[in-house]
C-alpha positions as CSV (number, residue, x, y, z in Angstrom):
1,X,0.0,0.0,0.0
2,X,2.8,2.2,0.3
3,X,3.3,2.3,-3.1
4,X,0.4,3.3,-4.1
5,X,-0.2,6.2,-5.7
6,X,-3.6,8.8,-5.4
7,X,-4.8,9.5,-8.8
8,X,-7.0,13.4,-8.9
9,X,-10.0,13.0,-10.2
10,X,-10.4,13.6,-13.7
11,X,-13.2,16.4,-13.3
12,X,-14.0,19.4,-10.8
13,X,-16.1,18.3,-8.1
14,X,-18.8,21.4,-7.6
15,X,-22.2,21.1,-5.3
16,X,-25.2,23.3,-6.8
17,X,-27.9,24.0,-4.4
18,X,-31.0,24.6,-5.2
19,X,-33.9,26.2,-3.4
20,X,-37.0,23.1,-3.7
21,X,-40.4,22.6,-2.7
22,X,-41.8,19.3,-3.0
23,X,-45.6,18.7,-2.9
24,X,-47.2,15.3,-2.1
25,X,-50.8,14.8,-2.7
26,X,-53.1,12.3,-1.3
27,X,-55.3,10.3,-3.7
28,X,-58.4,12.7,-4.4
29,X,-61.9,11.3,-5.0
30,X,-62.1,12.5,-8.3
31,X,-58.7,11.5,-10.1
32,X,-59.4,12.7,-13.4
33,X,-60.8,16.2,-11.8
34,X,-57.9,16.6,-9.7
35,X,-55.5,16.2,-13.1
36,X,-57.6,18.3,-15.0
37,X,-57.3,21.3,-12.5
38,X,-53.8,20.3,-11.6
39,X,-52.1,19.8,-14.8
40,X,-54.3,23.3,-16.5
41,X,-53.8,25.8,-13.2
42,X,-51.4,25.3,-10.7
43,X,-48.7,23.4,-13.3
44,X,-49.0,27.0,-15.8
45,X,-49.1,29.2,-13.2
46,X,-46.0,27.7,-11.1
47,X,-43.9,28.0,-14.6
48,X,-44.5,31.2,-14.3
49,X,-42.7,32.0,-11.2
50,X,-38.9,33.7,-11.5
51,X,-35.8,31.5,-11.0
52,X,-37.7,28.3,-11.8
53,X,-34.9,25.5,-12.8
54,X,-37.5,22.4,-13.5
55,X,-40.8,20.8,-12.5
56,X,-40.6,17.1,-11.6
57,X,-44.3,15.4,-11.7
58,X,-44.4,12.0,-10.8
59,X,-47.8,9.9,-10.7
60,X,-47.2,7.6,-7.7
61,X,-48.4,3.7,-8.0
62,X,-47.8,2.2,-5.0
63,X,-45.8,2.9,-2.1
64,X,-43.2,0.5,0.1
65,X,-45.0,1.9,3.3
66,X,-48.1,4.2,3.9
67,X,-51.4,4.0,1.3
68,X,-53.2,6.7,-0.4
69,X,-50.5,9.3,-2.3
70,X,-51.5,9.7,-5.7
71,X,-49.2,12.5,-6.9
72,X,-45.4,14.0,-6.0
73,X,-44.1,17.4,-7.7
74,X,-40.7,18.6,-6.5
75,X,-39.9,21.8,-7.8
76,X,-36.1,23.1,-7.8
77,X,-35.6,26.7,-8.0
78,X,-32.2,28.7,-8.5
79,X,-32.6,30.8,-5.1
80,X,-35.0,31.2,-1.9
81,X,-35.9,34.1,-3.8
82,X,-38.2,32.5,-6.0
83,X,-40.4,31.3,-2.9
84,X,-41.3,35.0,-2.3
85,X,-42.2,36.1,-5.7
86,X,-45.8,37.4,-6.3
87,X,-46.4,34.7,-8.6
88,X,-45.6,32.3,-5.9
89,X,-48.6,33.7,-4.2
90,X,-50.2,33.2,-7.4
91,X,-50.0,29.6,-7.4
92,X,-50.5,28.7,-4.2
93,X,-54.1,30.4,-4.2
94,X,-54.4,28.2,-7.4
95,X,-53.8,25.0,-4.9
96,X,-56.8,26.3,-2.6
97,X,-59.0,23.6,-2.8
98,X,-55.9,21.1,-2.2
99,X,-55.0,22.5,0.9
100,X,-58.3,23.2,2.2
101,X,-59.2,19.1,1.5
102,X,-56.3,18.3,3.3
103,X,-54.7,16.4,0.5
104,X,-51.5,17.8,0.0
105,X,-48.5,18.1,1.8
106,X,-45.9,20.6,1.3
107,X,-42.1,20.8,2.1
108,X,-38.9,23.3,1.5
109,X,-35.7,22.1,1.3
110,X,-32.6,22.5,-0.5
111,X,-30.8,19.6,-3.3
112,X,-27.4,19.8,-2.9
């Protein structure tokens, strides 16, 4: 092992972090309904907001524990920033009736 030399890697190691909100949404009564409204309102109007990198949808099938989630979004934006805009205030009145069902839960974090 002495011998052994350490090789640098061959690229630059750099972290980017990005601002994220992930939404997880319980299965609603009406499916078709709930994508309607999802996919035509809150979807257009969160592209909207400033700094937004990407929009990750993901229709859920079945989980490894807990029942009932139907939809996950995680959205990455470039800055905290973002989560103050007007038009974030925009969408989240355009999630209303989610929230006021109880069907959603949302989270902040940061990707690094």
């Amino acid at each position: 092992m002495k011998d052994e030399k350490i090789h640098p890697l061959p690229f630059t190691l750099s972290f980017i972090i990005l601002s994220t909100l992930t939404a997880l949404y319980k299965t609603p009564a009406d499916t078709a309904a709930f994508d309607d409204n999802y996919f035509n309102i809150p979807v257009l109007t969160m592209k909207k907001v400033p700094s937004l990198q990407s929009i990750d949808i993901t229709k859920l099938g079945h989980t490894l524990v807990g029942d009932g989630f139907y939809l996950m979004a995680v959205l990455h934006f470039a800055d905290d920033a973002a989560l103050k805009a007007p038009e974030m205030a925009e969408a989240d009145k355009s999630r209303q009736d989610a929230m006021k069902a109880g069907i959603v839960t949302m989270m902040f974090g940061a990707t690094v």
